[in-house]
C-alpha positions in Angstrom: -57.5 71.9 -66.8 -58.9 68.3 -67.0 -57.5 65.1 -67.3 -59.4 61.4 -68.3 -60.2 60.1 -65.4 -59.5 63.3 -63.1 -60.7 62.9 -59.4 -60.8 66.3 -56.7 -60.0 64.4 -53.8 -59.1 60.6 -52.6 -61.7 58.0 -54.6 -64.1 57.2 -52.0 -65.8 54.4 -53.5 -65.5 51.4 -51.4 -63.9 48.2 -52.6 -66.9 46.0 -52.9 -69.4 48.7 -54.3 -66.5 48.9 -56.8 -66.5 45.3 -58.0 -70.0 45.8 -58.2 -70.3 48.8 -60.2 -67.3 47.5 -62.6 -69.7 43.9 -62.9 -72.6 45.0 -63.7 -71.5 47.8 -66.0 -70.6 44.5 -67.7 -73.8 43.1 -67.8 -72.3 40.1 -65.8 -74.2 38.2 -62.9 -72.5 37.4 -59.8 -72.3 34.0 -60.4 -70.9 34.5 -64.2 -67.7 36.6 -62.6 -67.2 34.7 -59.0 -66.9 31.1 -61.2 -65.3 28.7 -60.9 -62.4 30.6 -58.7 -65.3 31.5 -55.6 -69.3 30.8 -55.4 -71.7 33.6 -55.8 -72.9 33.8 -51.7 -69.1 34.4 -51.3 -69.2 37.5 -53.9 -72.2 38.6 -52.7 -70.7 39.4 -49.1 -67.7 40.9 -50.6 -69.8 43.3 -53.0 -71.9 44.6 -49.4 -68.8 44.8 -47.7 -69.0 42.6 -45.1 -66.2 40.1 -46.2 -63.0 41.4 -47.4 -61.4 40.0 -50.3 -58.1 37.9 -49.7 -55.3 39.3 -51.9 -56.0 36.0 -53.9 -59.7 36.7 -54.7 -58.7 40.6 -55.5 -56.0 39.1 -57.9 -58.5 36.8 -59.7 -61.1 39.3 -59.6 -58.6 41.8 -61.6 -57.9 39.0 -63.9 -61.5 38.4 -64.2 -62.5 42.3 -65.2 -59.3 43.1 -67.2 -57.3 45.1 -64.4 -54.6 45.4 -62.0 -54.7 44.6 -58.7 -54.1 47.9 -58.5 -56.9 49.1 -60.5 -59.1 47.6 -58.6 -58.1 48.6 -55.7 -57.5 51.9 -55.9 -60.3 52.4 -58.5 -57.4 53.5 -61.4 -58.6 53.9 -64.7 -56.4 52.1 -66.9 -53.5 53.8 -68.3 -53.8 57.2 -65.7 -50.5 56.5 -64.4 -48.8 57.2 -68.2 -51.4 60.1 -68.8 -50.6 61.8 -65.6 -46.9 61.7 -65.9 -47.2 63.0 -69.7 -49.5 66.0 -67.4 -46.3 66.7 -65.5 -44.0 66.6 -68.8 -46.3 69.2 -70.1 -46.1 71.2 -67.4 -42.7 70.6 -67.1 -42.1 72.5 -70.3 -45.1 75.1 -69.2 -42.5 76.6 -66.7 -39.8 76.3 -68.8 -41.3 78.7 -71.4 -42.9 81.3 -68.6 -46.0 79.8 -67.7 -45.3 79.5 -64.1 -49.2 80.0 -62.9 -50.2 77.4 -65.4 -47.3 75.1 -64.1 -48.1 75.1 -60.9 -51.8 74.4 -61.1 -51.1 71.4 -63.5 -48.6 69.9 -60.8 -50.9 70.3 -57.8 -53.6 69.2 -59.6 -51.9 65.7 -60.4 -50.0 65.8 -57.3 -53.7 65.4 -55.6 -54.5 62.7 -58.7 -51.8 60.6 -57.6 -52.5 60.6 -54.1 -55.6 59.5 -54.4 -54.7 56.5 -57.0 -52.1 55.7 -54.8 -49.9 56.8 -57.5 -46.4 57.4 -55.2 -43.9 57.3 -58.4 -46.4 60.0 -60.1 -47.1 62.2 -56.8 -43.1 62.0 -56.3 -42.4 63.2 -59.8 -45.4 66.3 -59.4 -43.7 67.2 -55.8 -40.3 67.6 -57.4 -41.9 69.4 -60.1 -43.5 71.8 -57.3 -39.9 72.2 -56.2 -39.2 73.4 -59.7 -41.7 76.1 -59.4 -39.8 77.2 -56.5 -36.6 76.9 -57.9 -37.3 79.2 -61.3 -38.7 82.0 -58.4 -35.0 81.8 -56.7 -36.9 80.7 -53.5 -34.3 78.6 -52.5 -35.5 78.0 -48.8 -39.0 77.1 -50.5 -37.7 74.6 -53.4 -35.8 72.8 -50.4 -38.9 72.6 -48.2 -40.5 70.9 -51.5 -37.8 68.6 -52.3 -37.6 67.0 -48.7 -41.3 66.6 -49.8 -40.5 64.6 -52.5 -37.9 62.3 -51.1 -40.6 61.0 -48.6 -41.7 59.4 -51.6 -38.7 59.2 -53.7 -38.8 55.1 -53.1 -41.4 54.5 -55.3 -39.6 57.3 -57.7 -37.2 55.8 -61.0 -33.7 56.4 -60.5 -34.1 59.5 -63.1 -36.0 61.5 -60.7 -34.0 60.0 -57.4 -31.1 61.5 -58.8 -32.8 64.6 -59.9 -34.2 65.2 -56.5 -30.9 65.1 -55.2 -29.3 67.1 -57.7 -31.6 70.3 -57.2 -31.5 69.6 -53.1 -27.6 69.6 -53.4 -28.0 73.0 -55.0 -30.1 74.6 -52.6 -27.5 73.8 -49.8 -24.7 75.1 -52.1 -27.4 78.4 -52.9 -27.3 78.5 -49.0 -23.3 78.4 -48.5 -23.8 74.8 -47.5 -20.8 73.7 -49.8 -19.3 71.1 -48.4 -22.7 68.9 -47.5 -24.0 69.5 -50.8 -21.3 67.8 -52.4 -21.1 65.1 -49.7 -24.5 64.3 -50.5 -24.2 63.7 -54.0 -20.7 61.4 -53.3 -22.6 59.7 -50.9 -25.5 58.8 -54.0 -22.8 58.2 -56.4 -21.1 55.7 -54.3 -24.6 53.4 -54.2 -23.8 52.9 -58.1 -26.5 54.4 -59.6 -28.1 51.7 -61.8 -28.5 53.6 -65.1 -26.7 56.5 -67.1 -29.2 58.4 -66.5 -29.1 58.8 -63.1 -25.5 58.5 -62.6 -25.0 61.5 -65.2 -27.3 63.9 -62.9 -25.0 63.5 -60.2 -22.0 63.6 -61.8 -23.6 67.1 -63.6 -24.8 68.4 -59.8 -21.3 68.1 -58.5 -18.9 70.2 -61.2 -20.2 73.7 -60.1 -19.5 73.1 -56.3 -16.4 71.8 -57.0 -15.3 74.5 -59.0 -16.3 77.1 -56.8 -14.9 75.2 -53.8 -11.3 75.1 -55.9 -11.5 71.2 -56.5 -11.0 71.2 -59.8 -8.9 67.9 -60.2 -12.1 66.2 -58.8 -14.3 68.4 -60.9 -12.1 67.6 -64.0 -12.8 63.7 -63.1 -16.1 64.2 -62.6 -16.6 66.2 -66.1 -14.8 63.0 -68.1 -17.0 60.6 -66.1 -19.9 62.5 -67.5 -18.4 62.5 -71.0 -18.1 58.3 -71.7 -21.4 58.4 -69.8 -23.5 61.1 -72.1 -23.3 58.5 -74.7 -25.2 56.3 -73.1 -28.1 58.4 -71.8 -31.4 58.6 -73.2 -32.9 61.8 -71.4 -31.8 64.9 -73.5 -32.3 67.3 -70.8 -29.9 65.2 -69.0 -27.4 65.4 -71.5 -27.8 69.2 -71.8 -27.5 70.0 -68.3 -24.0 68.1 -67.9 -22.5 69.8 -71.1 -23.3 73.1 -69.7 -21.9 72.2 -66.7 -19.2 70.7 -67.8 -17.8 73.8 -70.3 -16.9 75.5 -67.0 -14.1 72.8 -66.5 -12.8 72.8 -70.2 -12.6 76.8 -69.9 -10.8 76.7 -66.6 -8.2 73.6 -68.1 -7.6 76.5 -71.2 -10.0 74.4 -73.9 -12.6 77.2 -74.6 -12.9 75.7 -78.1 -14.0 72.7 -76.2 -15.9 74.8 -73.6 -18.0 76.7 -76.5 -18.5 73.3 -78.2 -20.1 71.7 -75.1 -22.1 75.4 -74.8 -23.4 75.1 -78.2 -24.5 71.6 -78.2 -26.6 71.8 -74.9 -28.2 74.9 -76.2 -29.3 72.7 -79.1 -30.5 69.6 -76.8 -32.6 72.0 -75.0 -34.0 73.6 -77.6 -35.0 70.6 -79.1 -37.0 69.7 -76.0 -38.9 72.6 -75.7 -36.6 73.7 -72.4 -36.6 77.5 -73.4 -35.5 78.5 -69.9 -32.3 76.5 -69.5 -31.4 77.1 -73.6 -31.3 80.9 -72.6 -28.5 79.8 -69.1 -26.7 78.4 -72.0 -26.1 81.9 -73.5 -25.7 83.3 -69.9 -22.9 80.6 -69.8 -21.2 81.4 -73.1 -21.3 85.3 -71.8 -19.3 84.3 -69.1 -17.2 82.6 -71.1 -17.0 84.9 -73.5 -16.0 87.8 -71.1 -13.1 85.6 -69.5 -11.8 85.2 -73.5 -12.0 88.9 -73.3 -14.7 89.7 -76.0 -16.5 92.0 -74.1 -18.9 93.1 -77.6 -19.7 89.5 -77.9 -20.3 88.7 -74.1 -22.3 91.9 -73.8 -24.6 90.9 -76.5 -24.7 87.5 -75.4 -25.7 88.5 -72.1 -27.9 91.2 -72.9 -29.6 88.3 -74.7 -30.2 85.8 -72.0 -31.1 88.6 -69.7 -34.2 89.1 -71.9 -35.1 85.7 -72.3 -34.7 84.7 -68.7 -36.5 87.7 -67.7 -39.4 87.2 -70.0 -39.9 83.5 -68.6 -39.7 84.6 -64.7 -37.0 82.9 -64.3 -35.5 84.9 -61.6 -32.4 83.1 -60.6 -30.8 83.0 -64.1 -31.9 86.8 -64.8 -29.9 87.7 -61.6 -27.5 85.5 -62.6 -27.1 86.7 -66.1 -27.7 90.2 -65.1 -24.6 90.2 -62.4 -22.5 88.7 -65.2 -23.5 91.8 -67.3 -22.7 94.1 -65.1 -19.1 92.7 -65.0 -18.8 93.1 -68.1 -20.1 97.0 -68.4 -17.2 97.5 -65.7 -14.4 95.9 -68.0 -15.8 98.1 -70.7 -15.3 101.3 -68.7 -19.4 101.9 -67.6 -18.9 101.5 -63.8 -22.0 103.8 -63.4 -24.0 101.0 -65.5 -22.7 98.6 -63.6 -23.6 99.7 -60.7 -27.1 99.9 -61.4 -27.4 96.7 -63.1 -26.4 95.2 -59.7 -28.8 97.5 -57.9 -31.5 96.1 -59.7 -30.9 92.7 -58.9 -29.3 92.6 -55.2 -32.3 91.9 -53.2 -32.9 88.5 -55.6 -28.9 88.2 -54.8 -29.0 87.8 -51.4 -30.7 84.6 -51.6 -27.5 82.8 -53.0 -24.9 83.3 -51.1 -22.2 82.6 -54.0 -23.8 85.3 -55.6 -24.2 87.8 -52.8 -20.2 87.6 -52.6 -19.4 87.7 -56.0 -22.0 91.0 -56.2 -20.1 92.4 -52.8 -17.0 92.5 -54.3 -17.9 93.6 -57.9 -19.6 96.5 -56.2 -16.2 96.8 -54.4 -14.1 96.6 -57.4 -16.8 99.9 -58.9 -15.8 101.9 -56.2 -12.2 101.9 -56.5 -12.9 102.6 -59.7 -15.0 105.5 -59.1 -11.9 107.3 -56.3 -13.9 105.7 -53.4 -11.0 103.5 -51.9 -12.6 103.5 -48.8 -16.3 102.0 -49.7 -14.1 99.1 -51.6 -12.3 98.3 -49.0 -15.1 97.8 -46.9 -17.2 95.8 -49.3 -14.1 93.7 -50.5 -13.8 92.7 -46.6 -17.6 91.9 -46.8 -17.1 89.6 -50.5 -14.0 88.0 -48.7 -15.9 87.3 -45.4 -19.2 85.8 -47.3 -17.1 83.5 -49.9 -14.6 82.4 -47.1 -17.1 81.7 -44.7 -19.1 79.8 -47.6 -15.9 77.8 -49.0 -16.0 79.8 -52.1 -12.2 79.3 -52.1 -11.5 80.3 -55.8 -13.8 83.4 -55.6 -12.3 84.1 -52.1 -8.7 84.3 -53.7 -9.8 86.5 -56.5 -11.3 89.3 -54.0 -8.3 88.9 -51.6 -5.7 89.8 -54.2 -8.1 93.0 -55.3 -8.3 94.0 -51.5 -4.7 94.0 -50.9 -4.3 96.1 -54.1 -6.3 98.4 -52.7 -5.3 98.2 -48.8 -1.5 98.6 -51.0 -2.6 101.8 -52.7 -4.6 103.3 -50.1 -0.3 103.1 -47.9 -2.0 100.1 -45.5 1.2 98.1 -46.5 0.7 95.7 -43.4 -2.6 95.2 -44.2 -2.6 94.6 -47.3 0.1 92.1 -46.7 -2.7 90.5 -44.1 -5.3 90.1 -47.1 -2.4 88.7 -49.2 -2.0 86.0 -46.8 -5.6 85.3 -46.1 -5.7 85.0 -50.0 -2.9 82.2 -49.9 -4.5 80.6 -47.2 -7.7 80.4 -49.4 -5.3 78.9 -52.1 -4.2 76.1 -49.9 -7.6 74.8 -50.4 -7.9 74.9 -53.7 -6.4 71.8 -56.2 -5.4 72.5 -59.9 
């Protein structure tokens, strides 16, 4: 792949054979580009490189040839900085439609263009997109490494893609079982008043999952009708996608799934009409979810099934596991615990890098053994789900296991300690808000 103005490494050029290359390519004498601001002898010793220019002289010598300071300096074509940032947009949507390879050698390549232009805002932007790559591989460790990367530069960066950075590295900790700092991080951002809608949308976006998972859904709740008066004022699409999605798992859990498909249906659309195949088909993963807590289990399957495929096709490994644990729950509720069972199978290695999902896997594979006469085996794994989302802060999923374990523990005649796990579960509660 080639860009205008494409360089393999760090332009070596020196700063006064550049003044003289750019002069004389128009057919200018010394004299005719040094006056009146400097004299010729002065130019002349600049050109050979044994006087600097002062930051005046490199201004008026921009001024003089057309350019930026900048330009000049760094030897920047005019106009790279916008072509290599549309690169990284193409790319962008490269890995969203499955071309990961493609992706990846587009953002190193302008990664090592911005570097050697100097570029930070453009080599911050191809480093988070590196991230990505990580990311849509579910290596979680890996996308982290990357985005600590891009903060180094994340100064020069727009507020768009500071908050973005954050976002993504507040989801690897909560991928990790880091709950509680990645939310701190992103409260911490939102307190700095973010200075566009933008960038104060991402965050609110990044912190509704976390919360809800963590049983803070009062705060998730705020954080959701925050988003909502801010969605009208943001410009990015994606954006605007990402925090509807988001935000349908708050309507759904305050009893508005009318409201919860609505905000499903419109993201899907916004995504869609960007190109963003990859997070268009976690849209349908979402409304499967949905779908199978309303209880249509045809529609969810299908739904699922569905997203499965698409997420699957694109590589994007996180979703499919995602999407594929979802299906599995609903094979059980349609009486196919053998299914289900190997639909987890297929997935559980990719599971245990997410910790969230490693639990809720444990204790679906829990819930299929008591289903199959194997009261023992859920036992054991329900312990194990209870023990992972505990130990993770996964308070709501933690309560959910806990009452399924003391059914069980109840069943199986261990009445006191099944009444243990019922206490453990109201302990989980207690950290919970409503």
């Amino acid at each position: 792949m080639t860009y205008r103005g494409e360089v393999t490494s760090a332009p070596a050029e020196p700063l006064g054979a550049r003044i003289r290359r750019l002069r004389t390519g128009r057919g200018w004498t010394q004299r005719e580009l040094a006056e009146p601001g400097y004299d010729r002898g002065f130019l002349a010793k600049v050109e050979t490189g044994s006087r600097p220019p002062s930051e005046e002289m490199l201004g008026y010598l921009a001024q003089r040839l057309g350019l930026t300071v900048d330009e000049l300096r760094f030897g920047r074509p005019p106009g790279v900085a916008a072509e290599l940032r549309a690169a990284l947009d193409e790319g962008y949507r490269d890995l969203e439609q499955g071309r990961i390879a493609d992706a990846e050698e587009r953002f190193a390549a302008v990664g090592k263009q911005a570097a050697g232009y100097h570029l930070d805002d453009v080599e911050c932007y191809a480093r988070f997109c590196q991230a990505e790559v990580r990311w849509q591989l579910f290596d979680v460790a890996g996308a982290q490494r990357e985005l600590e990367h891009a903060e180094e530069l994340a100064g020069a960066a727009p507020p768009w893609l500071r908050a973005m950075i954050v976002h993504r590295w507040s989801g690897c900790r909560f991928q990790s079982g880091d709950a509680g700092p990645a939310i701190a991080r992103v409260e911490a951002e939102l307190a700095t008043r973010p200075p566009d809608p933008d960038a104060e949308l991402c965050l609110l976006t990044a912190l509704i999952h976390p919360l809800m998972e963590m049983g803070g859904l009062h705060r998730a709740r705020r954080a959701a009708e925050d988003g909502r008066r801010l969605a009208r004022a943001a410009t990015r699409p994606d954006f605007v996608a990402r925090f509807h999605r988001q935000a349908s798992q708050v309507w759904h859990a305050t009893g508005r799934a009318d409201r919860a498909d609505e905000d499903l249906t419109e993201a899907c659309r916004l995504f869609a009409s960007v190109g963003f195949d990859r997070d268009a088909a976690r849209c349908r993963w979402a409304r499967g979810y949905l779908l199978r807590h309303l209880g249509r289990l045809d529609e969810a399957r299908a739904e699922l099934t569905a997203a499965r495929g698409q997420l699957a096709a694109i590589g994007a490994d996180e979703g499919f596991a995602g999407a594929t644990l979802e299906l599995a729950e609903v094979r059980l509720r349609q009486g196919a615990p053998e299914e289900a069972a190997t639909l987890v199978s297929e997935v559980r290695e990719l599971l245990t890098r997410d910790v969230e999902s490693l639990g809720e896997a444990t204790s679906l594979l829990g819930q299929i053994a008591a289903v199959q006469g194997d009261p023992e085996t859920a036992t054991r794994l329900l312990r194990q789900a209870f023990e992972i989302q505990t130990g993770a802060a996964l308070h709501g999923a933690a309560v959910s296991t806990a009452l399924r374990l003391g059914d069980t523990l109840r069943q199986r005649g261990h009445l006191d300690e099944a009444v243990e796990a019922y206490r453990r579960g109201l302990d989980s509660a207690a950290g919970t808000d409503t």
